[in-house]
DRENMAR-107884 format. One record per residue (C-alpha): residue number from 0; residue in one letter; chain; x, y, z. Coordinates in nm, 4 decimals, m for minus. Layout:
R  i  aa  ch  X  Y  Z
R  NUM  A  A  X  Y  Z
...
This chain:
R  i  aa  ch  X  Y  Z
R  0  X  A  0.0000  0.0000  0.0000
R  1  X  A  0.1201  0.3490  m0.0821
R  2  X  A  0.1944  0.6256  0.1552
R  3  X  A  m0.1153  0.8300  0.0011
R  4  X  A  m0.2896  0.5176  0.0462
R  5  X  A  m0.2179  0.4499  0.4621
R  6  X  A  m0.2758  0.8409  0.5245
R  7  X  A  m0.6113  0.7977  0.3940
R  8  X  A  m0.7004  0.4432  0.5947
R  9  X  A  m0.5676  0.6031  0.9030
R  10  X  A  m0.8052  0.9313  0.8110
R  11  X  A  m1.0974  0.6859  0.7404
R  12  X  A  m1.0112  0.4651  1.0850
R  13  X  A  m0.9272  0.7876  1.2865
R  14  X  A  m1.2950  0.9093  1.1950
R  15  X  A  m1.3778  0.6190  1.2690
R  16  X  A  m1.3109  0.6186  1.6158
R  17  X  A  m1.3986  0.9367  1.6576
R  18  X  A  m1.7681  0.8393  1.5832
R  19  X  A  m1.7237  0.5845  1.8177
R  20  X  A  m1.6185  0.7670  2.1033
R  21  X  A  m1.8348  1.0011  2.0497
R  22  X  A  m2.1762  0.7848  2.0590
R  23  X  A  m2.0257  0.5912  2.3586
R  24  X  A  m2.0031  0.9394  2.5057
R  25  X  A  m2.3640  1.0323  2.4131
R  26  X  A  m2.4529  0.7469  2.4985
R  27  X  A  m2.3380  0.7925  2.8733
R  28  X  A  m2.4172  1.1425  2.8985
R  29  X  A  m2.7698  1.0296  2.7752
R  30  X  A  m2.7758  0.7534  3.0609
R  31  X  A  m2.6253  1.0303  3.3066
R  32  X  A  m2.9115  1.3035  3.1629
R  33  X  A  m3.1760  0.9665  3.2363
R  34  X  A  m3.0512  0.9072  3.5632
R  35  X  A  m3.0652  1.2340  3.7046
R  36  X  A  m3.3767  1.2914  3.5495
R  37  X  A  m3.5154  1.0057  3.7147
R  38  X  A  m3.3976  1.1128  4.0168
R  39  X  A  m3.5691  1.4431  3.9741
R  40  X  A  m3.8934  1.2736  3.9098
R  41  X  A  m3.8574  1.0536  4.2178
R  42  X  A  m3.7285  1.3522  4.4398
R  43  X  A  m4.0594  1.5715  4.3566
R  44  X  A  m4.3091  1.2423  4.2990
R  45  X  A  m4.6523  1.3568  4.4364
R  46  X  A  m4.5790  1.7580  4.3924
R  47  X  A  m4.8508  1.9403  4.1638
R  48  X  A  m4.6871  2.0329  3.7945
R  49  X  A  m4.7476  2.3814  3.8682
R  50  X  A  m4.4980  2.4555  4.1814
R  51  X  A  m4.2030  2.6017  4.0654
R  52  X  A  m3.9065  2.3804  3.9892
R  53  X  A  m3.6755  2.5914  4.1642
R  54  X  A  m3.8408  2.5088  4.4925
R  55  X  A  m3.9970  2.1408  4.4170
R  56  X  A  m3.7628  1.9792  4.5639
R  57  X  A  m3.9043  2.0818  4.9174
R  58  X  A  m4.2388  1.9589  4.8559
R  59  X  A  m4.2648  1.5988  4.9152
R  60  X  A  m4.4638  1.4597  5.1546
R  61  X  A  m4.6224  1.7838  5.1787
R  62  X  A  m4.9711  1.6233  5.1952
R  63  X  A  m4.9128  1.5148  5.5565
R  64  X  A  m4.8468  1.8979  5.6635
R  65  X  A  m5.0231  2.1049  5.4636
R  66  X  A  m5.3062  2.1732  5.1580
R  67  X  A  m5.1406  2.3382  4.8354
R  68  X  A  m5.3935  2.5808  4.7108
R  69  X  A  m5.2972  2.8046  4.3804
R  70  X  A  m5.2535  3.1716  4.3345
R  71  X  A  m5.3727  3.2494  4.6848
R  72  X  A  m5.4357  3.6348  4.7860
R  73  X  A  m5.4845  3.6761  4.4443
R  74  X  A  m5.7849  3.9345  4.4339
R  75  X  A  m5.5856  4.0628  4.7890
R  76  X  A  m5.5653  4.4248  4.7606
R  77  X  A  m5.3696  4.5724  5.0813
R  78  X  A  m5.5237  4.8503  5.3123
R  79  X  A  m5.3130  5.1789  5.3147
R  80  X  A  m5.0275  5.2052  5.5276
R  81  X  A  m4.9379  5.2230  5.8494
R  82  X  A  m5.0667  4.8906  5.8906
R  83  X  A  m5.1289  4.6913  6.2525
R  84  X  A  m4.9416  4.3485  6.3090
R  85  X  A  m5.0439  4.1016  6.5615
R  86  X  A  m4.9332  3.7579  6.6502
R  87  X  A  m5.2240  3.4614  6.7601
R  88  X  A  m5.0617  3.1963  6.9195
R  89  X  A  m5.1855  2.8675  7.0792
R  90  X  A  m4.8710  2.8358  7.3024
R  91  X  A  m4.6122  3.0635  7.4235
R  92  X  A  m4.4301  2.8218  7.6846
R  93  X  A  m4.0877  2.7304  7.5010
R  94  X  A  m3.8124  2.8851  7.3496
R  95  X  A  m3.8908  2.8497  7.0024
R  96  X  A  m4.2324  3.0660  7.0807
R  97  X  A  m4.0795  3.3381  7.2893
R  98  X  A  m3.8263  3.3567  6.9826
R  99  X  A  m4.0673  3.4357  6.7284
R  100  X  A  m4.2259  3.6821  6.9563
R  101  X  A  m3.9135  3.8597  7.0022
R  102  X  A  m3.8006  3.8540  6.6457
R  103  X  A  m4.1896  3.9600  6.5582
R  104  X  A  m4.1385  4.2601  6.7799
R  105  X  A  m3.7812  4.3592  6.6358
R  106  X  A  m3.9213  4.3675  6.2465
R  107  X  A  m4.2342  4.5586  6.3343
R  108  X  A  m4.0131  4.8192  6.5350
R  109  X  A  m3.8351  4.8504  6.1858
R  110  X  A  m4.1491  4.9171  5.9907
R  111  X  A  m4.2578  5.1493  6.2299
R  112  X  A  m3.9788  5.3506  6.1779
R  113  X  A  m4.0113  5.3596  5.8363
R  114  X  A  m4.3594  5.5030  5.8702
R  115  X  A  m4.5168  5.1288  5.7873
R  116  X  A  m4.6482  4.9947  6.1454
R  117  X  A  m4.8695  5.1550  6.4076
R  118  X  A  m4.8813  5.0682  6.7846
R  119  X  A  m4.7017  4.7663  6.8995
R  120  X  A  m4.7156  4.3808  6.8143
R  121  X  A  m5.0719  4.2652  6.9569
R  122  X  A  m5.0161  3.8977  7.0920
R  123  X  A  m5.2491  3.6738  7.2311
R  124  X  A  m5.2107  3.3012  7.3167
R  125  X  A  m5.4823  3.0270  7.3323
R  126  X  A  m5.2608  2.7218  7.5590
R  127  X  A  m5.3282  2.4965  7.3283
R  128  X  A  m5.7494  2.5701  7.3131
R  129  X  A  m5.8226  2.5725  6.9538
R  130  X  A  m6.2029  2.7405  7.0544
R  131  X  A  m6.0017  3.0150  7.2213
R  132  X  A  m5.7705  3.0676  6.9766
R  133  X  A  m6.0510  3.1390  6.8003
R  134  X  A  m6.1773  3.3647  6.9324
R  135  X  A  m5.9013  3.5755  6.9864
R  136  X  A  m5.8010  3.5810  6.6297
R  137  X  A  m6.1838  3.7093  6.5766
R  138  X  A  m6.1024  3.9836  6.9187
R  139  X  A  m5.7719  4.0680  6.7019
R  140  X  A  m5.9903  4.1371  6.3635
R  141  X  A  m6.2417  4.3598  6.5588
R  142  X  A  m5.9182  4.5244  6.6900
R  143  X  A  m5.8443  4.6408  6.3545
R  144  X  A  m5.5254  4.3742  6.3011
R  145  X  A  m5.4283  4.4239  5.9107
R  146  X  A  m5.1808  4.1618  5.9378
R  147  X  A  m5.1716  3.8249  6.1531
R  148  X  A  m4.9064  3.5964  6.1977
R  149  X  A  m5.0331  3.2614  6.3955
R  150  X  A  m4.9075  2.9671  6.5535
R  151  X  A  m5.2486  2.7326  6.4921
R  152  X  A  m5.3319  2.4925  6.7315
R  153  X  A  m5.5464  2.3434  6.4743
R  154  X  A  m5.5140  2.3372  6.0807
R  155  X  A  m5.9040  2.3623  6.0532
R  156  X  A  m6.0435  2.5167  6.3578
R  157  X  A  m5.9113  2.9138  6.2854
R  158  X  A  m6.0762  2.8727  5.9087
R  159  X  A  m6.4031  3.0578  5.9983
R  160  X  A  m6.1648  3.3498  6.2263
R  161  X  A  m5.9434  3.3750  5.8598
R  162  X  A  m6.2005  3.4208  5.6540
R  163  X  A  m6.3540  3.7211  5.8964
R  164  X  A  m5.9539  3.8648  5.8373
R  165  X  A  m6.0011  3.8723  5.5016
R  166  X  A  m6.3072  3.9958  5.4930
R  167  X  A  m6.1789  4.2821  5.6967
R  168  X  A  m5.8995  4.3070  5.4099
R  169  X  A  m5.6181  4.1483  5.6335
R  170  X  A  m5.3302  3.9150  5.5514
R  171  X  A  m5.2996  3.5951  5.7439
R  172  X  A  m4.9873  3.4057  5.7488
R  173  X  A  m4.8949  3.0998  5.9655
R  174  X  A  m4.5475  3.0491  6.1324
R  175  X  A  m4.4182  2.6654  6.1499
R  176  X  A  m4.7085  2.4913  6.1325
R  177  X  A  m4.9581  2.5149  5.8129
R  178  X  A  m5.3356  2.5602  5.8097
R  179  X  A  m5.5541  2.4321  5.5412
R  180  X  A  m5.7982  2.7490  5.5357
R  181  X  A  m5.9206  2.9078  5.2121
R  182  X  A  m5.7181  3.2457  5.1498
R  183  X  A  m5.4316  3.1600  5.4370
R  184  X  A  m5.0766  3.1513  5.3063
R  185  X  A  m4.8312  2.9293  5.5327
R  186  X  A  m4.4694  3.0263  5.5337
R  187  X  A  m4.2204  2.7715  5.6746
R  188  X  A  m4.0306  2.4410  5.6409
R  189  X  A  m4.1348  2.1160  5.5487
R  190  X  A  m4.2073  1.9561  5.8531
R  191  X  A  m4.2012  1.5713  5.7452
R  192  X  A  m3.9162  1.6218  5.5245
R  193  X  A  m3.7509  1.7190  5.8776
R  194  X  A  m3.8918  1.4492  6.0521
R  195  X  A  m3.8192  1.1975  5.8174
R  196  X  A  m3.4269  1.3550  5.7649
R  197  X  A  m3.3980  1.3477  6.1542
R  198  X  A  m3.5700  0.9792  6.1734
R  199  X  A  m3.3982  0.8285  5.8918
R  200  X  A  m3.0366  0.9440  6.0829
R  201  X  A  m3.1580  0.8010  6.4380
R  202  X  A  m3.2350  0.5069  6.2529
R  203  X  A  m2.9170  0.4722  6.0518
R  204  X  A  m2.7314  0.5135  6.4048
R  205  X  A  m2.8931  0.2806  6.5183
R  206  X  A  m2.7806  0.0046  6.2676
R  207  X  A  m3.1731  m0.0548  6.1811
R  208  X  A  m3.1792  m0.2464  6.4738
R  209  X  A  m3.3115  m0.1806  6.8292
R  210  X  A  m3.5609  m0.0254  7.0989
R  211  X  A  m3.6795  0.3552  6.9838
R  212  X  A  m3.8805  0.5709  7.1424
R  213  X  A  m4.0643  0.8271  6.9524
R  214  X  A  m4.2126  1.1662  7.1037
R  215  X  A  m4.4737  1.3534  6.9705
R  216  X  A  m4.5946  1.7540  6.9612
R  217  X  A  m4.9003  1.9517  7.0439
R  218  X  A  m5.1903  1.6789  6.9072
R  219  X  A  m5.3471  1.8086  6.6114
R  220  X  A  m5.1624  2.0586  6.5051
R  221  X  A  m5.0507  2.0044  6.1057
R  222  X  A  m4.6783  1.9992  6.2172
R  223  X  A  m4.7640  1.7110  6.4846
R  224  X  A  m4.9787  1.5004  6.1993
R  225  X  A  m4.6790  1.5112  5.9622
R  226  X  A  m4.4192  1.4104  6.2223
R  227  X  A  m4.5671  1.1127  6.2991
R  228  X  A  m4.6336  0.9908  5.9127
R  229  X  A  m4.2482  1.0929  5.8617
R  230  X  A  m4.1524  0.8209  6.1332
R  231  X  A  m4.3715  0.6044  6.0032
R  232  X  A  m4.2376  0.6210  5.6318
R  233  X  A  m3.8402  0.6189  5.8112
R  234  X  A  m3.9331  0.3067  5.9909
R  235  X  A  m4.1004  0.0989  5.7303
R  236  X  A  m3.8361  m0.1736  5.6378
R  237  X  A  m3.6765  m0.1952  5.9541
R  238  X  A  m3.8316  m0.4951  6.1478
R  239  X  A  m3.5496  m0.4634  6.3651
R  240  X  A  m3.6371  m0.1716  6.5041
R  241  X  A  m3.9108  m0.1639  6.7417
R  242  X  A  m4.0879  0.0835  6.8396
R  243  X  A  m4.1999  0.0676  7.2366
R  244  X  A  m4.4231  0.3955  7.2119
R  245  X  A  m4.4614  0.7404  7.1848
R  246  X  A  m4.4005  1.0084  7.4731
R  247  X  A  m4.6394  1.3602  7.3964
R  248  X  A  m4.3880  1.6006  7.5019
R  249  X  A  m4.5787  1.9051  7.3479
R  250  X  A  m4.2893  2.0307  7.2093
R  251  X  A  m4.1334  2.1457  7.4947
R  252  X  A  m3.8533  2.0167  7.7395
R  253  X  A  m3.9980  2.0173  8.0827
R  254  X  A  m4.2923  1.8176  7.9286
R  255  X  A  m4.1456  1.6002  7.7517
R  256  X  A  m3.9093  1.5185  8.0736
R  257  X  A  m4.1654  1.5033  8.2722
R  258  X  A  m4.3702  1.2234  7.9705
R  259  X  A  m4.0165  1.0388  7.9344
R  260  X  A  m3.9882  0.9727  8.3115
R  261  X  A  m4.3432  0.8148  8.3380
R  262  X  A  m4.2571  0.6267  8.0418
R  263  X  A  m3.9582  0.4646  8.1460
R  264  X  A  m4.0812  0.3455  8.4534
R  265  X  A  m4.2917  0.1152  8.2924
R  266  X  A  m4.0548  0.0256  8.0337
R  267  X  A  m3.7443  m0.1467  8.1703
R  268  X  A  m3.5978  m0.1878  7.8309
R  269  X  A  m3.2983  m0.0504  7.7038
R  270  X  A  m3.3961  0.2215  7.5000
R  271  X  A  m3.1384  0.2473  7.1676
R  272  X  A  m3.2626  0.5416  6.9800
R  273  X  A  m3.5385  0.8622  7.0063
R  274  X  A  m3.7235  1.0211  6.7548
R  275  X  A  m3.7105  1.3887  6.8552
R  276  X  A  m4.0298  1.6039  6.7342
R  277  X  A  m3.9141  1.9410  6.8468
R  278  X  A  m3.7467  2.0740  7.1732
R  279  X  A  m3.8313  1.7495  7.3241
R  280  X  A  m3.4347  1.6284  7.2796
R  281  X  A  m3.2629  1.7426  7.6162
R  282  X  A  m3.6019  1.6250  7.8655
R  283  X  A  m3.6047  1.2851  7.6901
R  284  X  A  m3.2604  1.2160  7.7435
R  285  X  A  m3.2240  1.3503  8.0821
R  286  X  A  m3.4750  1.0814  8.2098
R  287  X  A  m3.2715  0.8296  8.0481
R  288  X  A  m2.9699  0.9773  8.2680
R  289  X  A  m3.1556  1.0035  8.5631
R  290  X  A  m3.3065  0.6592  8.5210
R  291  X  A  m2.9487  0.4820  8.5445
R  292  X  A  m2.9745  0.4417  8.1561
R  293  X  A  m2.7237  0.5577  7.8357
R  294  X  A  m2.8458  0.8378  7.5979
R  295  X  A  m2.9669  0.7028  7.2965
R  296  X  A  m2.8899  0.7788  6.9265
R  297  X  A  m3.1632  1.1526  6.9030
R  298  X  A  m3.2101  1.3774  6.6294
R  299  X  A  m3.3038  1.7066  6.7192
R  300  X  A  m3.5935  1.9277  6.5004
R  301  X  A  m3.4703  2.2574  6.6216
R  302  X  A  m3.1327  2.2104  6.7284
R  303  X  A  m3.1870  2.4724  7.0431
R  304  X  A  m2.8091  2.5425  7.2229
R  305  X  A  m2.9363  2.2717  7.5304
R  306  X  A  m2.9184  1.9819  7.2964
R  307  X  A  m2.5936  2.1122  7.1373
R  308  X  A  m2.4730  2.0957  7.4846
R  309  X  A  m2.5603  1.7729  7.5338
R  310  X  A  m2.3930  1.6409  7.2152
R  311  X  A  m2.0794  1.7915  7.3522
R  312  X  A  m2.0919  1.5925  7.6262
R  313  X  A  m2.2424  1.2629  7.4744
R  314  X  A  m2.1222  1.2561  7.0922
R  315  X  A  m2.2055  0.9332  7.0607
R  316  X  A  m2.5559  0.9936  7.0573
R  317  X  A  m2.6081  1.2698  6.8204
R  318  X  A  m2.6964  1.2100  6.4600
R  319  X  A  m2.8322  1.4744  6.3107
R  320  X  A  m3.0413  1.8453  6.3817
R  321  X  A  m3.2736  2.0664  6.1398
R  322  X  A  m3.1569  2.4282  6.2566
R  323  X  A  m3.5835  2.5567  6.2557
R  324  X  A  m3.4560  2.9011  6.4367
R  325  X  A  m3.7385  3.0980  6.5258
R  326  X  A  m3.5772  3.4262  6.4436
R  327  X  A  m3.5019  3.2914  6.0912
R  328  X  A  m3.8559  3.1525  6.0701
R  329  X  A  m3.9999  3.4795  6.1438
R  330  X  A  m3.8118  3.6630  5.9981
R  331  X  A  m3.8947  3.4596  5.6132
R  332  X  A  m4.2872  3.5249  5.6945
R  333  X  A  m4.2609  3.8524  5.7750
R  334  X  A  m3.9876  3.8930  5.4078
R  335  X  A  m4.3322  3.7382  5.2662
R  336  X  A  m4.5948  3.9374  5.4184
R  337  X  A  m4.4081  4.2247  5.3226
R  338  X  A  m4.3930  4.1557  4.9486
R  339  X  A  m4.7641  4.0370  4.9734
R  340  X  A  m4.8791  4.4195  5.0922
R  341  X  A  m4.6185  4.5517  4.7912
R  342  X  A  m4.8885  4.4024  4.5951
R  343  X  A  m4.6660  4.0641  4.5477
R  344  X  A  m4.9127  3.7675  4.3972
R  345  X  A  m4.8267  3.4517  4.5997
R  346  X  A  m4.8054  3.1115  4.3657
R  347  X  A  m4.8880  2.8523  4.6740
R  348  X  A  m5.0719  2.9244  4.9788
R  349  X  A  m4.8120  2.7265  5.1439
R  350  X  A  m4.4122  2.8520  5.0324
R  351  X  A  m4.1841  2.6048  5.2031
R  352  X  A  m3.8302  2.7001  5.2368
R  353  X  A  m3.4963  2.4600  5.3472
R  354  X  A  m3.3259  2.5256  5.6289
R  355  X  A  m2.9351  2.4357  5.7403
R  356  X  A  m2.8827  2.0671  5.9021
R  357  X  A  m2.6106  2.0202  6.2222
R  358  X  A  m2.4156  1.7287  6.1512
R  359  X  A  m2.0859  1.6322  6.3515
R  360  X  A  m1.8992  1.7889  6.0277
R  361  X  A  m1.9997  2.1385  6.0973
R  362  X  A  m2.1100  2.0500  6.4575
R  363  X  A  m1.8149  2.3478  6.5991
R  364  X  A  m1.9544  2.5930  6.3893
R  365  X  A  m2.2801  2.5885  6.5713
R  366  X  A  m2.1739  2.5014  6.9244
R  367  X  A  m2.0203  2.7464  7.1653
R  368  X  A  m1.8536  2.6964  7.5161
R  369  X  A  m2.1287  2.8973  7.7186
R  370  X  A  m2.4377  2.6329  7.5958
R  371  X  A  m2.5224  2.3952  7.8959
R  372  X  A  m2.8278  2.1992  7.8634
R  373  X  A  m3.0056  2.4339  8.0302
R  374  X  A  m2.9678  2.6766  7.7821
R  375  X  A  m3.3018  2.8095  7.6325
R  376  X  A  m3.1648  2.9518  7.3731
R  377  X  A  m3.2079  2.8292  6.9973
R  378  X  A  m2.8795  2.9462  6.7946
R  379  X  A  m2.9195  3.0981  6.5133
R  380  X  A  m2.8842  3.0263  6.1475
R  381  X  A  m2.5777  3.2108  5.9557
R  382  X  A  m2.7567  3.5735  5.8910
R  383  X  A  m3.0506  3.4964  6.0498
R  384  X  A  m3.1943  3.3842  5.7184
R  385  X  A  m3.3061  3.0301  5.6477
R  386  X  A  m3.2635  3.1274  5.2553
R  387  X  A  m3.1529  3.4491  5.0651
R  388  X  A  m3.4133  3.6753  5.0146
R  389  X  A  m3.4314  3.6180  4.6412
R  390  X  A  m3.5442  3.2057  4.7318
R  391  X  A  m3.8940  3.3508  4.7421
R  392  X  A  m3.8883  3.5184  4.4117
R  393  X  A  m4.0256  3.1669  4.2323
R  394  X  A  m4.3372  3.1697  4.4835
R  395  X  A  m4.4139  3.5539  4.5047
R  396  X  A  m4.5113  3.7191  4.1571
R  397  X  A  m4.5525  4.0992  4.1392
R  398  X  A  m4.5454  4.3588  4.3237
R  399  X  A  m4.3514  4.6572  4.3950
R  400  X  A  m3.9837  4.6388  4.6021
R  401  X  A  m4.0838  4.6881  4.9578
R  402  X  A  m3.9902  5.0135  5.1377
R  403  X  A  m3.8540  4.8715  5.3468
R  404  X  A  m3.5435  4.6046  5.3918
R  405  X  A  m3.5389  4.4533  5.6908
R  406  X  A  m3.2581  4.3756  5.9373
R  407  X  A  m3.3028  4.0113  6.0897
């Protein structure tokens, strides 16, 4: 064969091979494209078409926390300003309430200033009565409230009091924990996707095998319904865990010590691992101490400085915490009930939002020396944000730029 000759067979087999290589290559990056598209599909399975892409990913399991409801406020037209902002609660007896109070406080302070708020934050709190919760969110309308952040005790019992609000042309946004009302826009996390990220860890430490004890929050409320279908889903295919009840700590520590003590002392068994559903990490394990027992393997739902305390001093039982700070959480509804009366069009009634996880990689970033566990503090997230401020561009259409930009 003749030089001219090779050249050209080594052209023709050097194209060749570059055809080759380059449908093997499509060929994997189609596989790649299929995988991660199938692993989109799976992550959002069960999330309505019409949420926003960007923020999908949040939304599973939403159906056990809260009712999706489209364009809601969207015939809202706000009152002139200054407006009046109150806050109806149906608890105010841990740290996570008193934190959203305080933050509540702070922000309206800064729209006062500005010319935007009149009189002082209005709060009332119900103890956990739905009836009188009620009726103080009613009290608060005849007040004059224009906008009304809640804590529900109930995600159907205020539904009657929210449609009197809007009727009176006022805004009505719940903090943590959703309601399913007509015309109520809920701004917070995902509370089984925290349960289930905190329940799958305790789990995992555990080795899928074991006693766990799971504790529960304020019965009824949405946040308390989807905790408990989040454990359920994080224990189903583990038959070697068993589960030797549930302890109703209310979301709080001294009740949920209290619960855990009575609980143990008709259940001599070792106990390996506890589901935490909110502030209910330090009491629980403190009964185990004080019972002659080990900690167990806990997650912790709001990762307050007490239970970063106690991971300090027992490392072996932490697995993982969802940083829910209440000045954060506040601090995202009020972002969102400010855009709202800037004539902002909201997508979802119900916006949820990520927030940072505590693992024992970053665990020195988020404790300090000073925490004891009987701290009632709840640190908080870098910036007191949960997100930036633009995350809620996707769910919030409209509007003008609010005057004014607050300082969390």
């Amino acid at each position: 064969m003749s030089g001219e000759s090779r050249t050209r067979s080594d052209r023709r087999l050097g194209l060749a091979v570059v055809v080759v290589c380059v449908a093997i290559a499509s060929i994997a990056l189609a596989a790649v494209a299929g995988a991660s598209s199938k692993a989109d599909r799976a992550a959002t399975a069960g999330v309505p078409s019409w949420i926003p892409k960007k923020v999908a990913s949040y939304y599973p399991g939403y159906q056990y926390f809260s009712k999706l409801q489209r364009n809601a406020y969207a015939s809202y037209k706000a009152p002139s300003a200054p407006w009046t902002f109150c806050y109806n609660t149906a608890y105010l007896g841990n740290a996570f309430q008193q934190g959203v109070v305080a933050e509540l406080q702070k922000l309206v302070k800064e729209y006062k200033a500005a010319g935007l708020a009149k009189g002082s934050l209005a709060v009332t709190n119900s103890n956990f009565n739905p009836a009188l919760q009620l009726s103080q969110l009613n009290s608060l309308v005849q007040k004059g409230c224009d906008v009304v952040f809640s804590l529900p005790a109930s995600p159907t019992a205020l539904c009657s009091g929210i449609a009197n609000l809007n009727k009176h042309h006022g805004l009505y946004i719940s903090i943590d924990s959703p309601v399913y009302c007509k015309d109520a826009l809920n701004v917070t996390w995902n509370g089984y996707w925290a349960e289930k990220t905190g329940a799958d860890a305790v789990v995992k430490a555990m080795g899928g095998k074991g006693n766990l004890v799971e504790t529960t929050g304020i019965a009824g409320a949405a946040s308390a319904v989807a905790e408990v279908a989040a454990d359920k889903a994080a224990l189903a295919g583990h038959p070697g865990v068993k589960v030797l009840g549930q302890v109703n700590g209310n979301w709080t520590t001294s009740v949920a010590h209290t619960e855990m003590a009575k609980f143990l002392a008709t259940h001599p068994q070792p106990v390996n691992g506890i589901i935490d559903a909110g502030s209910e990490d330090v009491g629980t394990e403190q009964a185990l101490l004080e019972a002659g027992r080990p900690a167990a393997k806990i997650n912790s739902i709001t990762t307050e400085c007490a239970i970063l305390a106690f991971w300090k001093e027992h490392p072996d039982a932490m697995t993982v915490g969802t940083s829910q700070d209440p000045a954060a959480a506040t601090y995202e509804a009020f972002l969102v009930a400010g855009r709202v009366l800037a004539g902002a069009k909201p997508v979802v009634s119900t916006m949820f939002y990520p927030v940072p996880l505590v693992t024992k990689a970053n665990f020195s970033k988020w404790y300090k020396p000073s925490m004891t566990t009987q701290s009632a503090c709840i640190p908080s997230a870098p910036g007191i944000r949960a997100v930036p401020d633009s995350y809620f561009n996707a769910l919030l259409k409209g509007g003008s730029k609010p005057k004014v930009a607050l300082k969390p």
